[in-house]
C-alpha positions as CSV (number, residue, x, y, z in Angstrom):
1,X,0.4,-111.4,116.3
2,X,1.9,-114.0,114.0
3,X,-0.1,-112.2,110.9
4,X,1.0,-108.7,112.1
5,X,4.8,-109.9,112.0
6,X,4.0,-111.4,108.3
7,X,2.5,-108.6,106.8
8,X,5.7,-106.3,108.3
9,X,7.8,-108.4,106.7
10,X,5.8,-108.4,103.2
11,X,5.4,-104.3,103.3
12,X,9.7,-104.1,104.2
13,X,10.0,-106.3,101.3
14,X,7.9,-104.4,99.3
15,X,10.0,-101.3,100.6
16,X,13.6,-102.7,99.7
17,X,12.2,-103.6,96.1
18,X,11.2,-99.9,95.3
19,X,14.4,-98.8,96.5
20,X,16.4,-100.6,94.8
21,X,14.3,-100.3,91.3
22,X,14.0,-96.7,92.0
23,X,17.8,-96.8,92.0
24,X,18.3,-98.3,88.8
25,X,16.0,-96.3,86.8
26,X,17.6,-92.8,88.0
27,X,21.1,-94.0,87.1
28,X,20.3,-94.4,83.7
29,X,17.8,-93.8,81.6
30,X,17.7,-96.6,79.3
31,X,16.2,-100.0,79.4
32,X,18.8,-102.9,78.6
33,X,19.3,-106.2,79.1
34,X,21.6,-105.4,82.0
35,X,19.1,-103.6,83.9
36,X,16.6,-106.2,83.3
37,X,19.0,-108.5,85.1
38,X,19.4,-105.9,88.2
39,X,15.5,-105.9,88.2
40,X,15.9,-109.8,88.7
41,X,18.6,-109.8,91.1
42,X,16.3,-107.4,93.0
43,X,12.9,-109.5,93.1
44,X,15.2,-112.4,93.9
45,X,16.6,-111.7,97.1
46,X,13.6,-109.3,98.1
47,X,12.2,-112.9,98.2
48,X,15.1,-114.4,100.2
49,X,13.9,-111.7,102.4
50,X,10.4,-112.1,103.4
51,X,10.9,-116.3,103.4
52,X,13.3,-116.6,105.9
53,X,12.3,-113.2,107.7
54,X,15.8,-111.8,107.9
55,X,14.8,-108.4,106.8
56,X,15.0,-105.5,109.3
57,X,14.6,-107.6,112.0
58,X,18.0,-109.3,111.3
59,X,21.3,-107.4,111.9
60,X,23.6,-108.1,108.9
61,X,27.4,-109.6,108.8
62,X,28.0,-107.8,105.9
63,X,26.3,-104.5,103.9
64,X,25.4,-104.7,99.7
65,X,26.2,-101.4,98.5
66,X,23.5,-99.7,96.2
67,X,26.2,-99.3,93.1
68,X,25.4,-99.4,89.5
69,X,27.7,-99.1,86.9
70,X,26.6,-97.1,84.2
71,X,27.1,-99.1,81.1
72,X,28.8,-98.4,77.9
73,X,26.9,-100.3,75.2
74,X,25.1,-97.1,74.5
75,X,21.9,-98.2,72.5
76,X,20.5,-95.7,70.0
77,X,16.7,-97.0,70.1
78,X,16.8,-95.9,74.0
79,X,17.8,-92.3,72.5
80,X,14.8,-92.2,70.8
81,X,16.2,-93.2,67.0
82,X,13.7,-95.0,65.4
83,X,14.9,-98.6,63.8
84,X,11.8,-99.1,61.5
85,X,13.6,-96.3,59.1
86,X,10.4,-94.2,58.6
87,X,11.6,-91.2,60.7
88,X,14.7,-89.1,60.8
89,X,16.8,-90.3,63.5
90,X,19.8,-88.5,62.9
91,X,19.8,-86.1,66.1
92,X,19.2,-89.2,68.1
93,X,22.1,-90.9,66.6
94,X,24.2,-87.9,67.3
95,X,23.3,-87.7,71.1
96,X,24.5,-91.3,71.7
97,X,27.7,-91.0,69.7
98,X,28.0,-87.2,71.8
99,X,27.6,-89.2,74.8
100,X,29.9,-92.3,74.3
101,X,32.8,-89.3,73.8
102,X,31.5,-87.6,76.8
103,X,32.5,-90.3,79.7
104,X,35.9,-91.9,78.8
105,X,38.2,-93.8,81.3
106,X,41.6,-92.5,83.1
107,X,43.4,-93.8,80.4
108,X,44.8,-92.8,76.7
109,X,46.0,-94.8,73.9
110,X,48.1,-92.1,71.6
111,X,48.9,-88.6,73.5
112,X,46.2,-86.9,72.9
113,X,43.4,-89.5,72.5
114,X,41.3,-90.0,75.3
115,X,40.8,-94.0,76.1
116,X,36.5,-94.2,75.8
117,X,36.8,-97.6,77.6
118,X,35.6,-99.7,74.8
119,X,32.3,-97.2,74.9
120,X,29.6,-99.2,71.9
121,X,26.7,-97.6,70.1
122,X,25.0,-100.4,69.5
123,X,21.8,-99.9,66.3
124,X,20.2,-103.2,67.4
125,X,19.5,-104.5,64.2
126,X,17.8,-101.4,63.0
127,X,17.2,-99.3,59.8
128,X,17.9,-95.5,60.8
129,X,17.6,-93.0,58.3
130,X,19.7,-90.0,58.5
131,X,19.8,-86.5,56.9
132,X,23.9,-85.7,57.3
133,X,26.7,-87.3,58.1
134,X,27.5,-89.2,61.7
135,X,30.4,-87.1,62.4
136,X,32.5,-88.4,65.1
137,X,33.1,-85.1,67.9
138,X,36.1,-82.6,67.8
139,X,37.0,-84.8,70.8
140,X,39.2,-87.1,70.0
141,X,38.7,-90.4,71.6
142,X,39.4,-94.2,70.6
143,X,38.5,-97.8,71.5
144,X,34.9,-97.4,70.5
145,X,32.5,-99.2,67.8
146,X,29.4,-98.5,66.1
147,X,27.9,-101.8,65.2
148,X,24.8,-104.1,64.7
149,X,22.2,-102.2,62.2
150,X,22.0,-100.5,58.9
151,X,22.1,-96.6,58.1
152,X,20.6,-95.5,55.0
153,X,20.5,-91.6,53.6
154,X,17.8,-89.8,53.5
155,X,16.7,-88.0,50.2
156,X,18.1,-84.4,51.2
157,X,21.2,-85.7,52.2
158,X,24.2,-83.8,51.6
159,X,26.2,-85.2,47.5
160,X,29.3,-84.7,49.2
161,X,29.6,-86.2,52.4
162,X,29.1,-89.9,53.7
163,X,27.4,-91.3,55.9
164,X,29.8,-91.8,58.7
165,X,33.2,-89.8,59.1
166,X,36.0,-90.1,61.3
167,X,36.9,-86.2,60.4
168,X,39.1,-84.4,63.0
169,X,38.5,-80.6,63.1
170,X,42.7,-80.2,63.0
171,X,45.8,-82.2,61.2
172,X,46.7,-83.8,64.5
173,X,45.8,-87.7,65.0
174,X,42.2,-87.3,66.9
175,X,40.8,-90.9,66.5
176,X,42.6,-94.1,67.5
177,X,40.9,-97.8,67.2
178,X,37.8,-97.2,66.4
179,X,35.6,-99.9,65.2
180,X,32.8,-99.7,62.6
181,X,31.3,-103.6,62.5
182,X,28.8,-105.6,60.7
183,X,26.9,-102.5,59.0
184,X,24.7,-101.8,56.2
185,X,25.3,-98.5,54.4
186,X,23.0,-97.1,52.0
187,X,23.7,-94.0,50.2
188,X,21.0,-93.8,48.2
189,X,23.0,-92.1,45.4
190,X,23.7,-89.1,47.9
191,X,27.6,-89.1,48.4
192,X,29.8,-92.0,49.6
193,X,29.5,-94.5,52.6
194,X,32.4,-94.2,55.2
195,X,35.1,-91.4,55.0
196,X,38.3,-92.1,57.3
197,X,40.4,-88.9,57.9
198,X,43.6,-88.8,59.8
199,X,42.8,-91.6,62.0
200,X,44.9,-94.5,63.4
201,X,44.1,-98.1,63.8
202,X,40.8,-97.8,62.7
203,X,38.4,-101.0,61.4
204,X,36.0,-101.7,59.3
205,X,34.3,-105.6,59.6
206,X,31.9,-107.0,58.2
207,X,30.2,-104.4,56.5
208,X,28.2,-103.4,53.2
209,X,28.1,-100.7,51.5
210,X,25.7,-99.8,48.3
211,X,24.3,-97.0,46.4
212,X,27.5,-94.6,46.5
213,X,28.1,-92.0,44.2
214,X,31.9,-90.8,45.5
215,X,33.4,-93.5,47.3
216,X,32.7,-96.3,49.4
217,X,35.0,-96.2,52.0
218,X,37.9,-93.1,51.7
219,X,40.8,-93.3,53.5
220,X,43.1,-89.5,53.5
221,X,46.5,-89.2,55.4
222,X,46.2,-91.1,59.3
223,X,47.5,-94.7,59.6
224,X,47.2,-98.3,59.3
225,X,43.3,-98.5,58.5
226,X,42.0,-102.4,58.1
227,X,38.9,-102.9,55.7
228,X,38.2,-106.8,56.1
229,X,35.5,-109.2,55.0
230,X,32.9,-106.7,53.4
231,X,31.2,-106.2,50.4
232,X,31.0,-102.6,48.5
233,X,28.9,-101.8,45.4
234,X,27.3,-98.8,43.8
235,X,24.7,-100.9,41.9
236,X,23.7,-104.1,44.0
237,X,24.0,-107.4,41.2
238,X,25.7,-110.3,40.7
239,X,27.5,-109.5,37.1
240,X,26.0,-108.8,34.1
241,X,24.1,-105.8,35.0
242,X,22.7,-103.6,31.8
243,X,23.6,-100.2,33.9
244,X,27.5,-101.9,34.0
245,X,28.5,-99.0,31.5
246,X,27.2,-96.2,33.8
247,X,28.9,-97.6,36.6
248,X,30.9,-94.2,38.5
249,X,32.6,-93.9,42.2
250,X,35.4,-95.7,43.7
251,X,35.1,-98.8,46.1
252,X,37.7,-98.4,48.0
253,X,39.5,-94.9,47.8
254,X,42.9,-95.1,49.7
255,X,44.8,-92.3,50.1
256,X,47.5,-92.9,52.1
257,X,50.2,-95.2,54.0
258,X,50.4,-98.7,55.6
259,X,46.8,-99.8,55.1
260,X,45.5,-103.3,54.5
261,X,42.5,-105.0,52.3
262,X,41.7,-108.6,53.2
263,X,38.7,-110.5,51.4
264,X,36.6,-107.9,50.5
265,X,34.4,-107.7,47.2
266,X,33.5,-105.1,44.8
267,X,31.0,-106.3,42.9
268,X,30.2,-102.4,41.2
269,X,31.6,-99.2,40.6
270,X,33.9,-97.2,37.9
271,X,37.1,-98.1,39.5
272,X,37.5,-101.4,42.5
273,X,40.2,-99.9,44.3
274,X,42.1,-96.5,43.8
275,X,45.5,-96.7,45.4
276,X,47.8,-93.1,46.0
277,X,49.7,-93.8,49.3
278,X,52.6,-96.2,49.8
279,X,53.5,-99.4,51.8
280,X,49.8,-100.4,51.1
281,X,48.3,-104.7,50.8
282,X,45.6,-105.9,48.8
283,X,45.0,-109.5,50.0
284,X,41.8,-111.2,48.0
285,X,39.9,-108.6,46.6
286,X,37.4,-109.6,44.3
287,X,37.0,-107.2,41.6
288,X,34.0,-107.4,38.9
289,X,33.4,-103.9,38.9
290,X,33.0,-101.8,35.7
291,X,34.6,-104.3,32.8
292,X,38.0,-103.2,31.4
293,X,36.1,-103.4,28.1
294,X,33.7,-100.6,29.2
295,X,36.1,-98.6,30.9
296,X,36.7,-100.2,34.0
297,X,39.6,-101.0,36.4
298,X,39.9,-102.9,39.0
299,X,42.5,-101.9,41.1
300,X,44.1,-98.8,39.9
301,X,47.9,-97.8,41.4
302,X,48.2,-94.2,41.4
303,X,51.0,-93.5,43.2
304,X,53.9,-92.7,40.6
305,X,57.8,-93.0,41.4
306,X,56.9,-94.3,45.0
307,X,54.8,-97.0,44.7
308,X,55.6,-100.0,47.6
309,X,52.2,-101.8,47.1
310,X,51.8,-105.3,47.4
311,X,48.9,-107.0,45.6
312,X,48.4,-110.8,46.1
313,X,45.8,-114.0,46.1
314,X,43.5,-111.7,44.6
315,X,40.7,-112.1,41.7
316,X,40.2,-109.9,39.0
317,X,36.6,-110.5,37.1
318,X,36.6,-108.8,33.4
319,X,38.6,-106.1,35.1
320,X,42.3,-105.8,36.0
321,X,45.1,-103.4,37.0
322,X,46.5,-100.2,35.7
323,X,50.0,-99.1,37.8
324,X,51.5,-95.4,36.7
325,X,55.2,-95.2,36.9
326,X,55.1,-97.9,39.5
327,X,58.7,-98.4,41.3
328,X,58.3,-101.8,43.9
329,X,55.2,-102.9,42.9
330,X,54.8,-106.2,43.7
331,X,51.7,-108.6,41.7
332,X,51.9,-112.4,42.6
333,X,49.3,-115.3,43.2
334,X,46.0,-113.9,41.5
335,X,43.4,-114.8,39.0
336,X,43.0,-113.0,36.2
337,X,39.4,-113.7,34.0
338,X,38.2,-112.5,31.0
339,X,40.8,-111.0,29.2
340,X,41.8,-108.8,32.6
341,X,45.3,-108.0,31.9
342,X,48.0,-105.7,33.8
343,X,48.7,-102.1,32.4
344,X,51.8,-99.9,33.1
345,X,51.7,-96.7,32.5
346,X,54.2,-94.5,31.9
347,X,53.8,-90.5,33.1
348,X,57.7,-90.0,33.2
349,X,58.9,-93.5,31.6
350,X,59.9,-95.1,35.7
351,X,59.6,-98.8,36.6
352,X,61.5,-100.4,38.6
353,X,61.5,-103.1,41.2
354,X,58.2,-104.6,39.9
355,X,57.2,-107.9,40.4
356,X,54.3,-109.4,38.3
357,X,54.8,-113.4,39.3
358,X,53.0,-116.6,39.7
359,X,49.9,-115.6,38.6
360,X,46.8,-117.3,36.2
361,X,45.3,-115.5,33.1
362,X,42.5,-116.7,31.0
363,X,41.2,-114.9,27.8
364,X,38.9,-115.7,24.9
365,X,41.7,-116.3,22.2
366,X,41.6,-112.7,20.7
367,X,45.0,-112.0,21.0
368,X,44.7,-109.8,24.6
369,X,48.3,-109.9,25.6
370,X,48.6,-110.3,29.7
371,X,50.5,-107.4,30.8
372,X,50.8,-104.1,28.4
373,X,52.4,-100.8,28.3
374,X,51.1,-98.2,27.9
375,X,53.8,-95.4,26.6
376,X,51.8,-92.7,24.7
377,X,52.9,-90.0,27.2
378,X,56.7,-90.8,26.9
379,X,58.5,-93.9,26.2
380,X,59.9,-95.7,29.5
381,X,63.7,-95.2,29.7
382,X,64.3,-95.7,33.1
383,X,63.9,-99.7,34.1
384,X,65.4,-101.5,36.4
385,X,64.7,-105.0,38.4
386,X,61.5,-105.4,36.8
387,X,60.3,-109.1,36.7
388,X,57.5,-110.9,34.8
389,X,57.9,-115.1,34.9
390,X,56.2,-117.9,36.1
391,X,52.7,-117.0,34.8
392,X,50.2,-119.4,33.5
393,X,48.1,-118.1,30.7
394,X,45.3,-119.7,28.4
395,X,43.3,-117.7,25.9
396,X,45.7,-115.0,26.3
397,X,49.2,-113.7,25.1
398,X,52.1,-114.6,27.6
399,X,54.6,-111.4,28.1
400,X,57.7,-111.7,30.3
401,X,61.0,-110.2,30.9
402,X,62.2,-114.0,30.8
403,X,62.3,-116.0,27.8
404,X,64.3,-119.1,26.1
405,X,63.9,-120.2,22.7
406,X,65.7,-122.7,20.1
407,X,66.3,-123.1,16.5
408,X,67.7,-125.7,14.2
409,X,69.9,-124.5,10.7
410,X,72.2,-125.6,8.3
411,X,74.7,-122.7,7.5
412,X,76.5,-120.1,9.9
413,X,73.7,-117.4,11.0
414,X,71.3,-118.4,13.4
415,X,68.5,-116.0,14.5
416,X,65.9,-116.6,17.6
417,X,63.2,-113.8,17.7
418,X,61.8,-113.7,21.1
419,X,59.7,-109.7,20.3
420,X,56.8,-111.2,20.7
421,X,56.8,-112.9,24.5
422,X,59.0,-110.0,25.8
423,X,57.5,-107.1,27.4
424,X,59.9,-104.4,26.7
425,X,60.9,-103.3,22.9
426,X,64.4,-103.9,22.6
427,X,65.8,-104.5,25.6
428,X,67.5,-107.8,26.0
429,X,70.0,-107.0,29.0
430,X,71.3,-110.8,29.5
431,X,72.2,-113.5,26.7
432,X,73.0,-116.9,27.3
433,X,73.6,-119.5,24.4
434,X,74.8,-122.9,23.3
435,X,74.9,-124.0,19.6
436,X,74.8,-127.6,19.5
437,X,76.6,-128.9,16.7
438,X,77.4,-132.4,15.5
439,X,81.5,-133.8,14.6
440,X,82.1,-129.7,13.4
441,X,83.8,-127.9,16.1
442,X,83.2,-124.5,14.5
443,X,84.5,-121.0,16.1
444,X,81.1,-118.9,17.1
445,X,80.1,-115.6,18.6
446,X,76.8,-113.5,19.6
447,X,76.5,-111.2,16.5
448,X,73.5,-109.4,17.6
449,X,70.7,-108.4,20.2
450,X,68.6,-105.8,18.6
451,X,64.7,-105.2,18.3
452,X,64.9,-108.5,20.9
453,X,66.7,-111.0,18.3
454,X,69.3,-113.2,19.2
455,X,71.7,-113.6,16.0
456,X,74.8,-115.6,16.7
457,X,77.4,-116.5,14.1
458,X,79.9,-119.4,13.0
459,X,83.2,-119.1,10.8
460,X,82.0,-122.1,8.7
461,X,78.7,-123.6,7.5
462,X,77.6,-126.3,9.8
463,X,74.3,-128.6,10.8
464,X,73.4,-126.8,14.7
465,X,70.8,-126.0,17.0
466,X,70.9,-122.5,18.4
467,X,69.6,-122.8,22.4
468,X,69.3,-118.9,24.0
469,X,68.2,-117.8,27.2
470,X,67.5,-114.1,27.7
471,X,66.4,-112.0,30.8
472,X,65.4,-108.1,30.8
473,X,64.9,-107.8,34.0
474,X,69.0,-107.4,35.1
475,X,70.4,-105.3,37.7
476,X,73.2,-102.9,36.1
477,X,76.0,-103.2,39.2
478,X,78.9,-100.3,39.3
């Protein structure tokens, strides 16, 4: 009887084990690590069980639902997407990003934007190949990430696309925090990397992106996107590449307001970062990109007669910055190597409220002056509160809108020339003087400001020193 009771027991332990596994696998079809643990769980107290014979032949204080969760760290090899990179796994890709959009919570963040719940497509440390772009759905959605693997494009993939896009199907704001995180992207010279169109709070961590044609990462219209900590190159090298002349694309392509760069390198392309939006912070970038010499830039300011961009603590490699009609435009704390220099360009002759302070330049001695105009399109005729002071140079020419200067003579005209440390022709907007004479008391006066030369004048011939301060950089007050 004893071994009759026994093998009850082992066949309703048997029984509750099936039940719940059975369970499990029809709620999902996927194999993770969190169903592994269920499995566990299971096997565990199905032994409890049949040791202390408390099975059916127990009644029960309390009852242990059969609930499962589904999760929402989707991952993409359960969908079939193949992490070796030998087969197409687009379609596969698609379904898991189809179905993280499909199940969000009671919640939104922006009206409009469904909440997905902090919904993850995980790549598990794959290499997927894909023949078009990973095109988030005409749903919009946010608080979602795509992380953990590379993505690289296959050979028919569309030139004009990229490999992931935030791209709402209207103007409206569809996407809101959306994560893209430790990621390799390569374009394989088909297109550009990551596009982000009208979206808010988005992020991009910890990713790198190569073999671009377009751009890296684009950002058009939406708000407040964060690129931090990533590397982006067409060519991968470490400087000094032979194709360095060929170099095309953009890094970093942002096209509109209130975004931020923080300690991300671009180690290759035509231009490092193209800037045409406003109220936008560049925080150290490293840019040895296409050379200056070759017809590089590093970070190029496009945003004319509204500029707002702060650039700061950052490091510019053989390449450095071009600003067009800049108006507050603010350049302070960097490193500037190899003859990398600042260039303001005039389209309509603007700048004002520009900033180019504190900063390090170093040069090979051939005369490469540190910041540089650029008027063959017009002269400028409108500046105002433009500043350049306080920067250390070696190996280059220092320019400023700041200068002071001395000069010893023994008669009644004294003449400092300051033309060649200020930046503007002509435009001394602020004199201060002292001539420093010996017993003579003589009567003096400023005679003369023109092409940047100080000239002042004494009604007798005496033995002085002629000690000037000048400033271009003035605010005319009404």
């Amino acid at each position: 009887m004893a071994r009759i009771d026994m093998l009850v027991k082992l066949f309703m332990g048997f029984v509750y084990v099936n039940v719940i596994l059975g369970y499990v696998e029809s709620s999902y079809s996927g194999v993770t690590k969190y169903h592994d643990a269920i499995r566990r769980m299971a096997l565990v107290k199905a032994a409890h069980i049949i040791r202390n014979g408390d099975g059916a032949s127990q009644p029960q204080s309390y009852s242990t639902p059969l609930v499962v969760s589904r999760s929402r760290v989707l991952h993409v090899t359960d969908y079939g997407a193949d992490p070796t990179g030998r087969l197409d796994s687009t379609e596969a890709l698609e379904q898991a990003i189809s179905d993280a959009f499909g199940s969000p919570v009671d919640a939104h963040l922006m009206e409009g934007i469904a909440d997905l719940g902090g919904t993850e497509i995980h790549l598990d440390g794959g290499t997927y190949k894909i023949s078009r772009p990973l095109r988030l759905p005409k749903t919009s959605g946010g608080n979602f990430m795509i992380h953990g693997g590379s993505l690289h494009a296959s050979n028919n993939f569309p030139t004009d696309r990229h490999l992931i896009e935030l791209w709402p199907s209207s103007a409206s704001l569809s996407y809101e925090y959306i994560t893209l995180k430790d990621l390799m992207i390569n374009s394989n010279f088909r297109g550009g990397g990551i596009s982000i169109i009208n979206s808010l709070r988005t992020i991009i961590d910890n990713c790198y992106i190569s073999h671009f044609t377009t751009n890296g990462i684009l950002i058009q219209d939406g708000h407040e996107t964060y690129i931090r900590n990533s590397f982006i190159g067409q060519h991968i090298n470490i400087g000094g590449d032979h194709r360095e002349k060929d170099f095309s694309g953009i890094g970093i392509n942002i096209m509109g307001n209130d975004n931020a760069v923080t300690d991300v390198v671009i180690f290759s392309a035509s231009i490092g970062v193209m800037v045409s939006g406003q109220a936008n912070v560049l925080t150290g970038v490293h840019c040895y990109n296409k050379a200056t010499a070759l017809g590089g830039t590093g970070i190029y300011v496009k945003a004319p007669g509204l500029t707002q961009t702060r650039i700061m603590n950052c490091y510019f490699d053989f390449t450095g910055i071009v600003a067009e009609d800049p108006v507050q435009l603010h350049i302070t704390g960097s490193f500037f190597l190899g003859n990398a220099f600042v260039l303001i360009k005039s389209l309509a002759g603007v700048v004002c409220g520009v900033n180019i302070v504190d900063n390090m330049f170093s040069g090979d001695y051939t005369g490469v002056e540190i910041v540089q105009l650029e008027q063959s399109n017009v002269p400028f005729t409108n500046i105002d509160q433009v500043i350049v002071d306080r920067n250390n140079v070696r190996g280059m020419v220092l320019k400023s809108t700041v200068a002071r200067g001395l000069v010893w003579s023994n008669g009644t005209t004294w003449t400092v020339d300051f033309s060649r440390v200020l930046l503007f022709p002509n435009l001394i907007k602020n004199v201060q003087y002292t001539l420093h004479a010996g017993a003579t008391f003589p009567n003096h006066m400023l005679r003369n400001i023109s092409k940047n030369c100080v000239t002042v004048e004494s009604n007798v011939p005496v033995s002085a020193t002629l000690h000037v301060s000048v400033d271009q950089s003035m605010v005319g007050y009404i």
